[in-house]
N, C-alpha and C positions, 0 to 999 in steps of 0.2 A: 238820395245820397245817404249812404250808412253813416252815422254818428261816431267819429272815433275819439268825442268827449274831450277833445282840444278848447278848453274855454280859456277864456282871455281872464286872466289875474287880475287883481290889484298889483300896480309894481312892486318889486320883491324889495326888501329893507337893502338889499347890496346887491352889489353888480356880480351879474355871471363871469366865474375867474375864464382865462382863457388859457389853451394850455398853453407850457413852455416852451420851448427852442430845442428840449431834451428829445424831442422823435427830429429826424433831418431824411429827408428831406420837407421844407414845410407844406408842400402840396399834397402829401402823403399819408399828413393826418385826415382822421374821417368827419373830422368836423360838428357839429351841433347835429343831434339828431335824436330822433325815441321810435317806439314800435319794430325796435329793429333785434336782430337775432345777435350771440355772441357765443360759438361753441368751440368747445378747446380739441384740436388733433393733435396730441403728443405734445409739444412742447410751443404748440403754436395755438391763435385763437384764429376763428376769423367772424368778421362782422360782416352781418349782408344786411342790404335793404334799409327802411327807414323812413320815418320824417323828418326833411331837412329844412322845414323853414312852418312857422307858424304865421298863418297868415294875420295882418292885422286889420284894426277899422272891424271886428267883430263877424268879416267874411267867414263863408264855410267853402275855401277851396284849398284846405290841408291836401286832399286826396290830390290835387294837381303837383302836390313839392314831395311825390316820393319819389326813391330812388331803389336800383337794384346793384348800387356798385358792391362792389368784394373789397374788405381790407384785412390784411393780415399782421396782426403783434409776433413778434418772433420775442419769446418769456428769456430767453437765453441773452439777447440784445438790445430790447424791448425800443423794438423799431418799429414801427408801425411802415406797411409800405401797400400800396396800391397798386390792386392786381387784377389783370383782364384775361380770365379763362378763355380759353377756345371754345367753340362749342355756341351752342343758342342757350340763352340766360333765361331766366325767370325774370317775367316781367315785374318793373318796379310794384314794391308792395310792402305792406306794413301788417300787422297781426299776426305775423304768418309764425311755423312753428320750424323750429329745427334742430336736430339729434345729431351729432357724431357716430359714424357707425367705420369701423375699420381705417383706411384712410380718407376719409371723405364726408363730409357733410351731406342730409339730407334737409330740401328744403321743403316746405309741404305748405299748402293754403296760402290765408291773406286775403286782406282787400289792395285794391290796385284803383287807378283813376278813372277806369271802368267800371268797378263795382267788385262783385267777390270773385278772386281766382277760380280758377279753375283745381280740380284735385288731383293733379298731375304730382308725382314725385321729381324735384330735381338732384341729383347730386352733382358735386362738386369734386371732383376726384382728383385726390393731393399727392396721388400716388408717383408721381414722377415730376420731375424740376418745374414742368410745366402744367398750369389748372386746367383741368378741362371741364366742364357742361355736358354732362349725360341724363339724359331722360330715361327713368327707371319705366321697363315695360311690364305692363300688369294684363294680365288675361283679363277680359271680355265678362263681364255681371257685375256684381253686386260690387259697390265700392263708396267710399264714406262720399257725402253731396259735399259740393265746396261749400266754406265757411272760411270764420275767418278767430280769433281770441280764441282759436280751442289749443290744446299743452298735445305735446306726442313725449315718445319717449320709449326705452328698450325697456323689455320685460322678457327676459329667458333668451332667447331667440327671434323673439316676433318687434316689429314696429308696432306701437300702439297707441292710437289718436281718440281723445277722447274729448265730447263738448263742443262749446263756440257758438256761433251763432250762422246761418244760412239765411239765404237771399230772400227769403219772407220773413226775416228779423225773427225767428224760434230759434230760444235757446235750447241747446239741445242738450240729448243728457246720452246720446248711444257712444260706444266701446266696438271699435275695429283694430284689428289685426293683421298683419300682415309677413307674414317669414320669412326673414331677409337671407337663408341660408338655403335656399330651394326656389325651380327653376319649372316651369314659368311660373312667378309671383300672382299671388292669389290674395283681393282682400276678403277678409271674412268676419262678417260682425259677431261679435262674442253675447252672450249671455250671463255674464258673472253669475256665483251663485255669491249669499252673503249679503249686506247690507250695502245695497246700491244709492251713488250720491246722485244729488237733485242734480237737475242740467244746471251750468253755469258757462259763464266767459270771461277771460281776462285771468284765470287760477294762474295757480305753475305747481308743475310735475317735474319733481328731480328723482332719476334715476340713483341707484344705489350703483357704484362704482362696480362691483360683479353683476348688474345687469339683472340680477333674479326679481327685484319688483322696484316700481317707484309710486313715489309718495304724492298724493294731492291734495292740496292745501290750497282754502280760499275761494275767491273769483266771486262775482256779480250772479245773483239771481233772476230767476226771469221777470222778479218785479224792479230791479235795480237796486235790490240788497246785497250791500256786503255778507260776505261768509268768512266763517274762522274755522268750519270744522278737517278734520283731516280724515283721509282714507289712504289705506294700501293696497295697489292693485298687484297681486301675487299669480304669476302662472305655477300649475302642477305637472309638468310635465309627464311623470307617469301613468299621469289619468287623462291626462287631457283637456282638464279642466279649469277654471277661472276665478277667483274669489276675491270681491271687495272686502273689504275689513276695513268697516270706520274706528279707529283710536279714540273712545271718549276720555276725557277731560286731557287730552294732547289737543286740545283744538288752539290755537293761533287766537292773539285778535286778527278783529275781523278787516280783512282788506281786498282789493283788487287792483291790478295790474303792477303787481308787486313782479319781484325775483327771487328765484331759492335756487340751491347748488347743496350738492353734499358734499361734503370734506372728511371721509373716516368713519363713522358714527355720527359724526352731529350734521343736522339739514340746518344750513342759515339763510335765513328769510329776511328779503331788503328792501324796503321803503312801502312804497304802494299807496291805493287813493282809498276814503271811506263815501266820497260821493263824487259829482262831477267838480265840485267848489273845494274840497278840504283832502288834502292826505291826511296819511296815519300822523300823530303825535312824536315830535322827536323823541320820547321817553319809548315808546314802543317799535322807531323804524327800523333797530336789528331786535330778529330774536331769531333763538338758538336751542336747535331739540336737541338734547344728547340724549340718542335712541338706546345707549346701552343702561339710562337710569331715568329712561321717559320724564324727563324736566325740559319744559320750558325754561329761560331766561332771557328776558326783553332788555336789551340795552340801549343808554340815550345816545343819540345820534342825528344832530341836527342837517349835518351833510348826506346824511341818508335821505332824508324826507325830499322824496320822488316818486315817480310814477314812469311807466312806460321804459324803464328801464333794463338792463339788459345783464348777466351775470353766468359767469361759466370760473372753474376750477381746475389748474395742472397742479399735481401733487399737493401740497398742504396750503397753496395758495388761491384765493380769492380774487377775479377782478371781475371790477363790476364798470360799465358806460354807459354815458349821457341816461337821456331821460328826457323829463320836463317836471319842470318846479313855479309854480303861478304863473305858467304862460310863459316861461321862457326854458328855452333847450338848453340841456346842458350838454358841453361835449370835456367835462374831466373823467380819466381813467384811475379808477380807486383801485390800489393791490392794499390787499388784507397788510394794514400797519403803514400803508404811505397814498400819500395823494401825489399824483405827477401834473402837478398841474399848482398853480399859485392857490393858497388857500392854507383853510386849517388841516394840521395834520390827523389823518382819521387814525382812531386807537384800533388797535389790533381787533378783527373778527376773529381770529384764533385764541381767544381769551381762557386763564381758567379765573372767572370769579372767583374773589372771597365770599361772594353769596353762596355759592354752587354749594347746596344742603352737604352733608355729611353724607359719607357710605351710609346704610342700613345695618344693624346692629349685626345683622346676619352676615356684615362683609368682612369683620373684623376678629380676631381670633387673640387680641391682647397680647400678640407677639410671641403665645405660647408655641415649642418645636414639639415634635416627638422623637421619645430620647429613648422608651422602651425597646430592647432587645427582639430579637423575636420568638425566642424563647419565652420572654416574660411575659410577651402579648399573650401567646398561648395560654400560660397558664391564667392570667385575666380573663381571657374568653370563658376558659374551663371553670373559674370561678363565680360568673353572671351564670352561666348553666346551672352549673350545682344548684345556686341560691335561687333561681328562677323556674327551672323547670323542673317544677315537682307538681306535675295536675293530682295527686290523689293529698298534698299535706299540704301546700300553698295553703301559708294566709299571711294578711298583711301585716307588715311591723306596728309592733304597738306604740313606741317611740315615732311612729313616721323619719326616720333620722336615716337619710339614703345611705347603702351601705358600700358605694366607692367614694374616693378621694377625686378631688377634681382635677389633680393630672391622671388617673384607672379612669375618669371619664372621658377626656379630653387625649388620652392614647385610641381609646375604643373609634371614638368619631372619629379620628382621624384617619383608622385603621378601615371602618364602615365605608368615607367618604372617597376612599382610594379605590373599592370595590365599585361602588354606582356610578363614580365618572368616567370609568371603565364601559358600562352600560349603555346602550343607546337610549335615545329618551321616548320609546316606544319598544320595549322589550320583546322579544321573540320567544314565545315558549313552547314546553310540548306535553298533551298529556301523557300517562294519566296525573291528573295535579288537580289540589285543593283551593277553593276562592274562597276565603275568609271578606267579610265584609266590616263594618263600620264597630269597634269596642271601644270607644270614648274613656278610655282607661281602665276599664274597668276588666283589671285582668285576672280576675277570680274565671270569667268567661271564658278565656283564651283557656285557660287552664284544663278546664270542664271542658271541652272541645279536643283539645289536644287527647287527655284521658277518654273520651269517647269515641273520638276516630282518627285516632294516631299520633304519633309522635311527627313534626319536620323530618324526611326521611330525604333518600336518593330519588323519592321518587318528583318530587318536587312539591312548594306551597308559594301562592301567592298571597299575599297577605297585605291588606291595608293595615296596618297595625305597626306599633312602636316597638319591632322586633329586632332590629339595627344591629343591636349588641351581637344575638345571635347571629346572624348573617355574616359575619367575622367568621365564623368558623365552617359554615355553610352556603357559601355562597355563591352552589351551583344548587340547591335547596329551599333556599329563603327566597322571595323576591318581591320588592317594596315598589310600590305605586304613589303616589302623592295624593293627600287629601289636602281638603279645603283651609284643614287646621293646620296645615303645615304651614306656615304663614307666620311672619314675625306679629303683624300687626294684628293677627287673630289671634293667636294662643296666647298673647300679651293681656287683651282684655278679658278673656275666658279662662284663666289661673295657671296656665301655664309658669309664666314668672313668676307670681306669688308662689307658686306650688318648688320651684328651683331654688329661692332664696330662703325658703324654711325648711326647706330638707339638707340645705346643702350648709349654704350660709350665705349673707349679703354680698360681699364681695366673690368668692367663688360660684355664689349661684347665679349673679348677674354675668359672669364669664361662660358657665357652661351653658347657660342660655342663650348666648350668642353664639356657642359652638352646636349645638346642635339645631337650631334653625341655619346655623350656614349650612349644615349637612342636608335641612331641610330641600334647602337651594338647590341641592342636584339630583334630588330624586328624580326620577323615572316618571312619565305623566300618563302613561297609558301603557297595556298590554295587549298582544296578541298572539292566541294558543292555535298553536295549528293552523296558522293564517287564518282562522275561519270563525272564533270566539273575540272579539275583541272587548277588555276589560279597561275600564275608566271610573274615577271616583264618581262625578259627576253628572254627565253626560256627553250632548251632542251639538245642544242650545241651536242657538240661530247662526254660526256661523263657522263650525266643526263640517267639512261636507268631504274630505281626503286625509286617508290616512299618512300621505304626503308631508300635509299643512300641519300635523303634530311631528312628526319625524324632523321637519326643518328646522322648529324650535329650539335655541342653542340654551344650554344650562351653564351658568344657574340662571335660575329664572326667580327672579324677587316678585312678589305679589305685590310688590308696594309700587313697583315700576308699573306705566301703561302701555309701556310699549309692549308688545304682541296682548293685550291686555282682555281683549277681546274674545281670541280664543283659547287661554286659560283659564279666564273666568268663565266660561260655558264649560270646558272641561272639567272641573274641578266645581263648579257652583250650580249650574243647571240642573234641572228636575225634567220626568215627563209630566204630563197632564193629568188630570186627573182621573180621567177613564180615556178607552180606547175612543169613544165618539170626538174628542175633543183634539179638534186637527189644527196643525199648520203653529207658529209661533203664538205664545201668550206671557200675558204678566207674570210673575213671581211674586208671593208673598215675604218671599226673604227679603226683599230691597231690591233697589233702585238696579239696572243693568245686568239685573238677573232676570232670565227666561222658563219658562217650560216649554216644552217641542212635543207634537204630537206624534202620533203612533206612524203619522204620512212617512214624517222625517224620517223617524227610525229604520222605515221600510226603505225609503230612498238612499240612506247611508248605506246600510248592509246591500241592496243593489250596488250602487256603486264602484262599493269598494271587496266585493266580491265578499261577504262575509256572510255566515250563520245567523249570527247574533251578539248583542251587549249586555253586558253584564257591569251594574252599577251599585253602588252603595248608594252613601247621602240621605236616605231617609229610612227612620223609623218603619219597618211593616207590623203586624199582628201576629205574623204566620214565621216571621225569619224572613221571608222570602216573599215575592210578590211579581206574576208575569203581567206584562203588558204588550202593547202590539199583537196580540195573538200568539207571545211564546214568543217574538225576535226580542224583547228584552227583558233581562230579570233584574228585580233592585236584591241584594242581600242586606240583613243586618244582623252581624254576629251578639252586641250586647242582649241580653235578657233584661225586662223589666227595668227599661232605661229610663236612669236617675228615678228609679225607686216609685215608678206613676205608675208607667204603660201598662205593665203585665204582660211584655213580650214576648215570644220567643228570641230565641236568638237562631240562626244557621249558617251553614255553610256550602257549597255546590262542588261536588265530587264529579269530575268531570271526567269522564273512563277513555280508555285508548281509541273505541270508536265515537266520541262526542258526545255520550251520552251525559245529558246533565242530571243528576241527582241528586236533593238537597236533604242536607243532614240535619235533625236540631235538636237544640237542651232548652228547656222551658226554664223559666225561675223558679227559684228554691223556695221552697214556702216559710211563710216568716217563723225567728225564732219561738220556742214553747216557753221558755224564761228569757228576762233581759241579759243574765250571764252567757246566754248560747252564742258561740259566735256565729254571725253571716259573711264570708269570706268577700263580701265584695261592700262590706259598710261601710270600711275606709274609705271606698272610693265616693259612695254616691254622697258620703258629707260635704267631698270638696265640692262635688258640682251641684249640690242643693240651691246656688244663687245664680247658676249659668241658665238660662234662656235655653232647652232643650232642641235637638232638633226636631221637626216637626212631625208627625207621625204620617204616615201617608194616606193622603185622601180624609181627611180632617181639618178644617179651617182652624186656624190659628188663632188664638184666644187674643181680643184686641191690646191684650197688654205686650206682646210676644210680636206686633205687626212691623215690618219692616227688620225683625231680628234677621241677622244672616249666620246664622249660627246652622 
C-alpha cells in the first residue's frame, strides 16, 4: 500500500472549528477532507475526490475512506451544493491533479483503494445545466505511466504533467504534453532545453492566468527532502520548443504538499509539510512572489499551517479547503480576507505590506514632467551634437563640470526613453550597418571611430554605447542594446553615481541618476540584422536557446528583480569558453550564476533559430575583435588600451549589404612626449583606475579581481 503520509498527531491545542449554517442545504457541504482537488470554471469552483476520514488506533486504511464525489461553490451565492454528473466518474482517489480547461475540469491520476490510477483523462463538462463525465480519447503510444503527487497544468495550448511518483514508488522527474486543441489527442513526452528540475511529488504548478507558462515550486525529493527551489516551464511556440528556467534566489522555503494559485502577478503559496511529523512554521505558511519585482514575502499565518490542502482563484479572490493539521481534517473554507466557518479571522492574502521594499531607484523620476517644447527639444539635441560630436577636436572638459542642466538632462531621457519603448525588446535591423562594441566611457574612442569610419548616417549604427542623447535626433540611425552596466546596482558600485553627483551636484545628480538607469530599464536586450546576425551584449549562457524566449521579455526589466533573472543574466553576463575545444556549459570567473557556453551551444542556437552568427561584446580582446566557434561568433571591443593596462586595440564590424562581416580598428595612442601634452581619453581612465576592469579574453584573472562581475 502507497504511503500517503497520514500520521496520527499529538492532539491539536484546539478543537477543529466546524463550518456554519451559512452554505444550506447542510448535506451539501463537502465535509472534512484533504488530497482532494479545487479548480475554479468562471465564477464557480468544484471540489472532487479526497480523504474523508483519517483512520485511527495508528491503522493504514486511509486509502479505503476515499471518495470521488463533485461539489460545487457558486462564488456569486457561495452555496456550496452536491452534484452527480452523468456519465461514468473517476474512480474514488486522492493525489490526483486537475486543471480548468474551457468549460470543464480535467481530472488526471491519483491513488485509489486499489493502488495508482490508471492515466486516463476525465473531464467534467459544465457546459450545459447538466454535468456530464467524458473520457478524453487519446491515440494509441506513448503516454505518461500512472502516478500519483505529480502537478499538471496549461502551458500555450498543451496540458502538461509533470513528476509524482508510479507503482514501483520512482520519483519521477519526466514532462508530457498533450494539445487540447487538436484531434486525435496525442501525448508526447517533451524534452525541455534549459535547467531541468530534480523529480519530485507532492510540488504545485500554478498556471499564469494567459496560460503561456506555469511556475513550480517545492515537493519532496526522492530521498524525502523537502524542496524550495522554483522553475518555469515556458512553451515557444514558433519553434516548437520547451525550456525550464530555474528562478535562483526566488526559491520558496522549503515545503511539500503545500498549495499555490496566481492572482495577477503575485503566485501565493499555502501552508504545506517539512516532513511526515512537522509542517511549515506559522511565520512562513503564506508567502507571496510578486513576479513583477521578484520578492518573496512570508507572512504569519497560524490558520494556514496545513497540508494536503486544496486552493484555486476567481478574479482577485483566493479560496483555499480543508486539509489535515496533526491528524485531523479540516473541512473550513478560507476566501482571501474571511474564514466562513467559526474561527479566527484570516487577514487578507491580497496584502500590500509595509514591508514590500521600495520601487528601485530606477522606478522613480522625483515627479519631474517634461515641459520642453518641441522646438526646444531640438535645439537641445542640436546642442549635445555640436558639443559632442567633434571626432577630430574632442577633448574632455578640464573642469569635469557636465555641460546640461538637470532639467536639458532629464527632457533628453525622457525624450530617448519615448523612442526605445516604442522598440521591440529584440530589434530588427538591416545592413549595411556598423557594430560598435564595449567603450567603458571612454569616449575619446568613440570619437576616433567615428573620424575613421564615419559619422552615424542613414545608413544605420548599432551601438553598445551611452549614445542616447544622440538618438533623439536619429532614431532610425542609432540603435542601443543593453549592457551589463546598465544596471542600477552595477554602475552604482562602478562610479556611475559618484561620477553624476560631481559633475552635476548632489541633489540633481542623485535625480538624474535615477533618470537615466530608469531609461536604462527599457533598453533593447538583443538585436537581429537580417534575420541572420543576431547581436547581444553577453551571450547565450545555459539557458538563452529561442529567439522567442528574448522577444517575450516585457520591459522594463530591472536587474535587481529575479524574475526572468536567468535569462538576462546569460544575455547580458555570459561569456564563451575559452577556446573552441571547450564544450557544453562551464563556471564563470565573474561570479556566482554566471556561465560560459561552449562553441556546441553556439552552433546549436544559430541552428535553431535559423541564424548566421553572434556577435557579442563583454570582453576585453587584443585584436578589437576575436572569432570563436569557427567564425559563428565574434566578441568586439571598441575601447583601446582599456583603463590604461591592456594595450588594446579597439574595433568595430562593418557588416555590408551581402553579410559580409569586416572589422575595423584604432590602436591606442602612444603615451604623451611631455606631461603638458594632452591624452584625450586621461579623463576618463582616472575615474576608472579603482574599477575592477573587465577581464581580458582568455587570461585568468588575477586572484585579487576573482568573483569580480564587472
Amino acid at each position: 500500500m502507497a504511503d500517503l503520509n497520514l500520521r496520527q498527531f499529538p492532539p491539536p491545542p484546539y478543537a477543529t472549528s466546524t463550518t456554519q449554517t451559512l452554505f444550506n442545504p447542510q448535506e451539501d457541504l463537502p465535509g472534512p477532507r484533504c488530497g482532494h482537488t479545487l479548480t475554479a470554471v468562471y465564477h464557480r469552483l468544484i471540489l472532487f475526490g479526497g480523504v474523508t476520514l483519517v483512520p485511527s488506533g495508528g491503522s493504514d486504511n486511509s486509502l479505503q475512506c476515499l471518495t470521488n464525489s463533485v461539489y460545487c461553490l457558486n462564488s456569486l451565492t457561495k452555496k456550496w451544493t452536491r452534484v452527480y454528473p452523468e456519465g461514468e466518474p473517476p474512480s474514488p482517489r486522492t493525489n490526483h491533479a486537475a486543471v480548468s480547461c474551457g468549460d470543464g475540469v480535467i481530472i488526471q491520476g491519483g491513488i485509489g483503494p486499489s493502488g495508482i490510477c490508471n492515466g486516463d483523462l476525465h473531464v467534467l463538462d459544465m457546459s450545459s445545466d447538466t454535468f456530464k463525465w467524458k473520457k478524453v480519447v487519446v491515440q494509441e503510444g506513448m503516454a505518461p505511466c500512472p502516478r500519483y503527487g505529480h502537478v499538471m497544468g496549461l502551458a500555450g495550448e498543451k496540458l502538461v504533467i509533470f513528476g509524482g511518483i508510479n507503482e514501483g514508488n520512482l520519483v519521477l522527474a519526466d514532462t508530457w504534453a498533450l494539445n487540447t486543441t487538436r484531434h486525435p489527442n496525442v501525448w508526447e513526452i517533451l524534452y525541455p532545453y534549459g535547467d531541468l528540475p530534480c523529480g519530485r511529488v507532492y510540488a504545485s504548478a500554478s498556471s499564469t492566468r494567459d496560460h503561456r507558462y506555469f511556475m513550480l515550486n517545492g515537493g519532496r525529493d526522492q530521498h524525502g527532502m523537502p524542496l524550495g527551489d522554483t522553475y518555469k516551464l515556458e512553451p515557444f511556440s514558433s519553434s516548437g520548443f520547451w525550456v525550464w528556467t530555474r528562478s535562483p534566489h526566488l526559491d520558496l522555503s522549503k515545503r511539500y504538499q503545500h498549495a499555490a494559485v496566481f492572482v495577477n502577478l503575485r503566485l501565493h503559496v499555502f501552508g504545506g509539510a517539512l516532513s511526515n511529523t512537522h509542517l511549515v512554521d506559522a511565520e512562513e505558511a503564506v508567502s507571496v512572489l510578486d513576479t513583477s519585482t521578484g520578492v518573496w514575502v512570508d507572512t504569519y499565518n497560524e490558520v494556514m499551517r496545513r497540508s494536503l490542502h486544496a486552493a484555486a482563484s476567481i478574479g482577485s479572490r483566493i479560496y483555499v479547503y480543508g486539509g489535515i493539521r496533526e491528524g485531523v481534517l479540516l473541512d473550513d473554507l478560507l476566501i482571501s480576507g474571511e474564514l466562513l466557518s467559526s474561527g479566527p479571522t484570516v487577514p487578507s492574502f491580497l496584502w500590500r505590506s509595509q514591508n514590500t521594499p521600495r520601487p528601485p531607484a530606477s522606478d522613480m523620476n522625483d515627479g519631474y514632467k517634461p515641459n520642453f517644447s518641441r522646438e526646444k527639444l531640438h535645439d537641445l539635441v542640436n546642442k549635445v551634437i555640436s558639443t559632442l560630436l567633434r571626432p577630430q577636436t574632442w577633448e574632455p572638459p578640464v573642469d569635469r563640470k557636465f555641460f546640461l542642466s538637470f532639467p536639458e538632462l532629464a527632457e533628453l531621457c525622457f525624450a530617448a526613453k519615448q523612442i526605445i519603448e516604442q522598440e521591440p525588446t529584440v530589434l530588427q535591423l538591416y545592413a549595411p550597418i556598423k557594430v560598435f562594441g564595449d567603450l567603458h566611457g571612454q569616449f575619446g574612442d568613440l570619437m576616433r571611430l567615428f573620424y575613421e569610419y564615419g559619422y552615424p548616417s542613414r545608413q544605420g549604427d548599432i551601438a553598445c554605447v551611452y549614445v542616447s542623447f544622440v538618438q533623439v535626433e536619429y532614431p532610425k540611425n542609432i540603435h542601443l542594446i543593453r549592457g551589463n552596466h546598465e544596471a542600477e546596482a552595477t554602475n552604482t558600485v562602478y562610479g556611475f553615481l559618484d561620477e553624476c553627483i560631481e559633475r552635476i551636484d548632489c541633489n540633481d545628480g542623485n535625480r538624474a541618476f535615477k533618470l537615466i538607469n530608469d531609461f536604462f530599464s527599457h533598453l533593447p536586450l538583443a538585436a537581429l540584422i537580417e534575420k541572420k546576425i543576431f547581436c547581444v551584449h553577453g551571450g547565450i549562457g545555459s539557458s538563452v536557446f529561442t529567439m522567442e524566449q528574448i522577444t517575450n521579455i516585457k520591459r522594463p526589466v530591472d536587474m535587481d528583480c529575479e524574475y526572468n533573472y536567468k535569462v538576462v543574466k546569460d544575455l547580458l553576463w555570459s561569456d564563451p569558453t575559452a577556446h573552441d575545444s571547450i564544450l557544453g556549459i562551464g563556471v564563470n570567473e565573474r561570479g556566482s550564476h554566471i556561465v560560459s557556453f561552449g562553441p556546441d551551444r553556439v552552433n546549436a542556437f544559430c541552428e535553431r533559430n535559423d541564424i548566421d552568427m553572434i556577435i557579442r561584446g563583454h570582453e576585453c580582446v587584443l585584436d578589437g575583435f576575436e572569432r570563436f566557434a569557427q567564425g559563428k561568433l565574434i566578441t568586439v571591443f571598441s575601447a583601446t588600451n582599456y583603463c590604461g593596462k591592456f594595450k588594446n586595440a579597439g574595433a568595430i564590424l562593418v557588416i555590408g549589404r551581402n553579410l559580409d562581416v569586416v572589422p575595423k580598428l584604432i590602436h591606442p595612442l602612444p603615451p604623451p612626449i611631455s606631461p603638458s601634452e594632452n591624452v584625450p581619453d586621461k579623463a576618463w581612465i582616472e575615474v576608472d583606475r579603482e574599477r575592477p576592469p573587465t577581464p581580458i579574453r582568455g587570461q585568468r584573472k588575477p586572484d585579487f579581481e576573482q568573483g569580480s562581475t564587472s
